[in-house]
N, C-alpha and C positions, 0 to 999 in steps of 0.2 A: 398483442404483446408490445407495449411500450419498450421503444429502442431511445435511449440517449448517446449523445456524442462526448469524450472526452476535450475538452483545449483549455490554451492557458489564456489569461488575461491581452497578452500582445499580440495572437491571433486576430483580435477585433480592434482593440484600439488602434484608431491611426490607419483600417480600414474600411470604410463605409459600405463596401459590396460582401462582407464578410458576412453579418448576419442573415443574408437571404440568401447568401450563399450554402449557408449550414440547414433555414427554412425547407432549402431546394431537396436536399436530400434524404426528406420524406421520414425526418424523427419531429419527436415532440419536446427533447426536451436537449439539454444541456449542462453536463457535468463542469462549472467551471472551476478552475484552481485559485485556492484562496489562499493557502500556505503550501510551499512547495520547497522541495531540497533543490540543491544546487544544477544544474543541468545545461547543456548548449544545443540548441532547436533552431529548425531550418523553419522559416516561415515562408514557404515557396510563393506565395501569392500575394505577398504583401504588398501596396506601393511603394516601400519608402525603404526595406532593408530583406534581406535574405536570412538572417543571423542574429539570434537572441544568445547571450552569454548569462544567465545569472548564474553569479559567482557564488553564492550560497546558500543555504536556508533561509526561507523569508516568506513575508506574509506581505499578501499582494493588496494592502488594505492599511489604511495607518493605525496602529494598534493604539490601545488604548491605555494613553499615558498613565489613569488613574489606577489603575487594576494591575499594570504593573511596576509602580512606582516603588525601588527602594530593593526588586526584587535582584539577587544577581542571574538568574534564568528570565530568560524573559524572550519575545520575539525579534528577530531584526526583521527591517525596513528595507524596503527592496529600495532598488536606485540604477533601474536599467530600462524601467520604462516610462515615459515621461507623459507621466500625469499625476495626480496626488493620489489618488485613488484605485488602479486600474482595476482593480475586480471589476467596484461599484458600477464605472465608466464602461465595462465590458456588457459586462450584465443589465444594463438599461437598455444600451443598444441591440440586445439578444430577444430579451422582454419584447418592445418595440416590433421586431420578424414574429411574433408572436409562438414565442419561444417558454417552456418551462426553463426556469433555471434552479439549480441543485450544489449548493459547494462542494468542493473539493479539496478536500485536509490530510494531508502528511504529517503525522504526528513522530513517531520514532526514529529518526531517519534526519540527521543535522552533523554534519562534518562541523560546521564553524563552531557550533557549541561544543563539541570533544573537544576542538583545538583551545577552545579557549578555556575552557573547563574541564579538563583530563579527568579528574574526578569522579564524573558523571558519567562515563561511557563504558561497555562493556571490556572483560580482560579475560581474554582467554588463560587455557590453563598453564600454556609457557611463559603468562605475562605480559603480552603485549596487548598494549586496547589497541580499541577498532573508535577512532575518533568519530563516523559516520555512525553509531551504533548506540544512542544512549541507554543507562541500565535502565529497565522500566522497573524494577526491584529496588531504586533508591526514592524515599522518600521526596527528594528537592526533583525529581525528575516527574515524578508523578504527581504532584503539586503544580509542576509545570506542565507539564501533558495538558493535564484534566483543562486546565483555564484557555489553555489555546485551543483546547479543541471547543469547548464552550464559545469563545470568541471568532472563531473565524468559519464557525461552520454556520451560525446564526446570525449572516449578513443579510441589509432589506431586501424585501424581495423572494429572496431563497426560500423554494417549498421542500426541501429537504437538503440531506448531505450525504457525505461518503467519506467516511474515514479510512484513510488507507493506513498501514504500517500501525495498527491500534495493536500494541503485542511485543515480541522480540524481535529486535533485528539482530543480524549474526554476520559468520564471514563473510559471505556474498555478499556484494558490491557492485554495481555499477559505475565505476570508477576512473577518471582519466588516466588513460596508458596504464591501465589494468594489466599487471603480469602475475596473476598466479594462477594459471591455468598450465604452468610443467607437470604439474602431478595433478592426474586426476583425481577427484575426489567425490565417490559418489554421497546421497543424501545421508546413510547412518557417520563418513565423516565428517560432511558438513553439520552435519549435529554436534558432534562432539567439538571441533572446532567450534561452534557459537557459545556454547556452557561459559556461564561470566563465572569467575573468581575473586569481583570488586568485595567490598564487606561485607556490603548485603547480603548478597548473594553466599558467600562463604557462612554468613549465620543462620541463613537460609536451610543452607545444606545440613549444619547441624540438626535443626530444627526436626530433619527428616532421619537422626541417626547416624549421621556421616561426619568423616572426618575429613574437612575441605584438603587440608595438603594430601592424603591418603586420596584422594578424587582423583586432585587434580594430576598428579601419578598414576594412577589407574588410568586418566584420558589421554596420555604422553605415551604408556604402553602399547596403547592401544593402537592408537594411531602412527606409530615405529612400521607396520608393512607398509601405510601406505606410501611415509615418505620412501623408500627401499623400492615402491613399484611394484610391491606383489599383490596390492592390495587395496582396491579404491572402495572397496564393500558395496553392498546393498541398495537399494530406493525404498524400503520401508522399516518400520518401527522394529519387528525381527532381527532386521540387520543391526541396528542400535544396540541392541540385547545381546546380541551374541558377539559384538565385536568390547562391549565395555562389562557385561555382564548383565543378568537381567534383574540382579534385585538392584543394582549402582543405578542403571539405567532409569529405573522404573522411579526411584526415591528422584532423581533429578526432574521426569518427567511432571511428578506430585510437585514440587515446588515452584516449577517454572510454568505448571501448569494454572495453580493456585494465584501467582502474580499477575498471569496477562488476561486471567476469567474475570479479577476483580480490576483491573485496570478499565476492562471495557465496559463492565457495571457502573464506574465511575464517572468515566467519559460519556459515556449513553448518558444518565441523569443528569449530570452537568450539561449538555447539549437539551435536554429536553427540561431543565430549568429554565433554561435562556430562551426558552426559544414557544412559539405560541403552538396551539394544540394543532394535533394533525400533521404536524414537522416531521416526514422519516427521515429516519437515521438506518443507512445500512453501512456494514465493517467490509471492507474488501477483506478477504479471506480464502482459508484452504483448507478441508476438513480432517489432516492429518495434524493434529494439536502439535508435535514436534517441529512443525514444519516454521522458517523465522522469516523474514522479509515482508516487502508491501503488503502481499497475502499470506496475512499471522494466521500458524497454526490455529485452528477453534478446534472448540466440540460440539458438532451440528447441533444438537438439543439446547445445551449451554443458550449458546451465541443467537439463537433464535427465540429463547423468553427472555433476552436482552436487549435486541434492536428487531427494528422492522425484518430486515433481511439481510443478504448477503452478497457481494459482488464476485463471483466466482471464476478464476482462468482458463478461458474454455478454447484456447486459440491451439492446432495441434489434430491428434488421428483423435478417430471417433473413443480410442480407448484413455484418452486423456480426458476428454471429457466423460467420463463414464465414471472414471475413477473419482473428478471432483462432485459430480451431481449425485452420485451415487448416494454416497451418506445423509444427503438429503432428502431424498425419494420418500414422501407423504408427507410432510410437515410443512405446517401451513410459514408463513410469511414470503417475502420479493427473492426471490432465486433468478437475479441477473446476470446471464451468461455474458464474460466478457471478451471480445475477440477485438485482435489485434488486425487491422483494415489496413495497415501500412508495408506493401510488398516488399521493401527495404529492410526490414526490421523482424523480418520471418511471421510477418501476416499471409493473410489467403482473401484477399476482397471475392473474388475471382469464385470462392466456394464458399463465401457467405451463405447465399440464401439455404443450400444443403445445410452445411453446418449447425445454422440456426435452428432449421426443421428438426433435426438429429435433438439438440439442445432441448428444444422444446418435446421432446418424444419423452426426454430423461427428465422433465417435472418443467424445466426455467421457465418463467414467467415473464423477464423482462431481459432485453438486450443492452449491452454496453458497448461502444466501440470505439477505440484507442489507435489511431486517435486524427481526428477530423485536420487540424491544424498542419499536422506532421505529413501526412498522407496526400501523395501524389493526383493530379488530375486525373489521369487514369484509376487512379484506387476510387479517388469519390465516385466517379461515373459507377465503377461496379456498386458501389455501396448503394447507391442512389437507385440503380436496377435491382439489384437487388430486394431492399425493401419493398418497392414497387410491387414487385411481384410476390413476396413476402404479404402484401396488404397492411404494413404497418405503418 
């Protein structure tokens, strides 16, 4: 079972003991970050700093003046790590430890473009966008998607990719000084909190029978216990139904469903236009189609006569990964279970190799593990036994 390692571009650059250091711990290959949202990472091993800031979305690669010339979506240019290039620069030196390497694209998921494009970004049903959230439902946003993920997933070198966030994103956030966790909110109302309102989406909804202001009242109703405390509902699709109603539900379901099945239709053959035969492409994912973030809702059948396979969130009790592999059980393509190796960050190094075995009982095929860069001395050492005895 092919195990890869998640990091970003500043993990190696400007380290020379980094790629045999990732060599040492017994994988084959290397998910590296080629456009990535905004974030601030501990580089514990580095020589030269402790602390990576990048301020925003960006693509770790100088984009391609021609392709986007004229456009107003377009990628920005990182400027935190100093080199022209650093994917490129990462990824030879990985290659080099005799290293697969595999990009790694964030596609949905850009604060600087909300902020600077308000336009473009989801609106809940009270009206307030989520500037981190673009709509994938607007034409300039999925015109934009499709070319970045085309371009940055098909850099030299690279024998595959991994599009993460290919779909919806919603209220969830990973967010500095994050405060909205007073009210809980279980998944049927983080669903209804994600429902966009922009134009599209409201013609959208037509489309399926509905009357967007009449929705978006019904999703205000609804969501009334939870602000009040008596009611943070459900973790599955049921709950959705019965908190919004299940023919409202199910028409929103169709639409939003409809947008993110053809978003990844488009990004996949864009990515395998560009790119030479043999190139996999797999969607990080979660096989509850409702579900919005890095791992976009799918529909295992769908999602799987559209890309190679699928990156799956297996980090957690045996019954969480149960519930994501589960929908997958018999169907062929790459079922990579992904676990979180970073004891900091509510990983388990420590019960990898179980884990994995358990993973591999429920179909997975291949390992992913997030994240090499992040993850303490002591976590690699597990991770490194682990595998070992793993035989991977």
């Amino acid at each position: 079972m092919r195990a890869s390692v998640f990091l970003y571009p500043w993990d190696v650059v400007g380290d020379p003991d980094a790629p045999a250091r990732i060599a040492d711990l017994g994988v084959r290959q290397v998910t590296l970050a080629a456009a990535y949202h905004s974030t601030r990472a501990l580089t514990p091993r580095h020589p030269a700093r402790r602390i990576v800031t990048a301020e925003h979305a960006a693509v770790l690669y100088p984009p391609d003046e021609e392709r986007w010339a004229g456009r107003a979506l377009r990628p920005y240019p990182q400027a935190w790590v100093a080199a022209d290039d650093p994917y490129a620069q990462a990824a030879r030196a990985l290659a080099a430890a005799g290293l697969q390497v595999h990009t790694w694209v964030v596609l949905a998921h850009n604060s600087r473009l909300g902020a600077e494009h308000p336009g473009t970004s989801v609106v809940n049903a009270y009206g307030d966008r989520y500037p981190w959230a673009p709509c994938i439902a607007r034409p300039e946003v999925r015109a934009y998607l499709i070319d970045l993920a085309a371009e940055a997933a098909v850099r030299d070198g690279a024998g595959g990719t991994e599009l993460e966030s290919c779909g919806w994103y919603g209220f969830a956030h990973l967010h500095a000084h994050d405060k909205t966790t007073g009210v809980g909110l279980g998944d049927a109302a983080q669903y209804l909190m994600s429902l966009c309102f922009c134009s599209a989406c409201r013609t959208g909804y037509t489309g399926q029978g509905l009357d967007a202001d009449a929705l978006a009242a019904a999703v205000r109703r609804a969501l009334e216990p939870c602000w009040a405390g008596s009611g943070s509902a459900g973790a599955d699709w049921e709950a959705v139904r019965e908190l919004l109603g299940a023919g409202l539900a199910d028409a929103t379901l169709q639409w939003r469903g409809t947008v993110a099945r053809t978003l990844q239709e488009d990004a996949v053959a864009a990515v395998r236009a560009a790119a030479e035969p043999g190139f996999q492409v797999l969607l990080h994912a979660d096989p509850a189609p409702y579900r919005t973030g890095a791992n976009t809702g799918v529909d295992p059948g769908h999602v799987l006569s559209v890309a190679d396979g699928v990156v799956l969130p297996c980090t957690g009790a045996d019954a969480a990964r149960e519930a994501v592999l589960g929908p997958f059980a018999g169907r062929e393509g790459v079922l990579a279970a992904n676990f979180c190796v970073v004891t900091g960050m509510g990983g388990s190094p420590a019960t990898l190799e179980r884990d994995a075995a358990h993973a591999a009982s429920l179909g997975a095929n291949q390992l992913r593990l997030y994240h090499a860069g992040l993850a303490s001395d002591p976590d690699l050492a597990a991770v490194a036994g682990a595998l070992a005895r793993l035989g991977r």
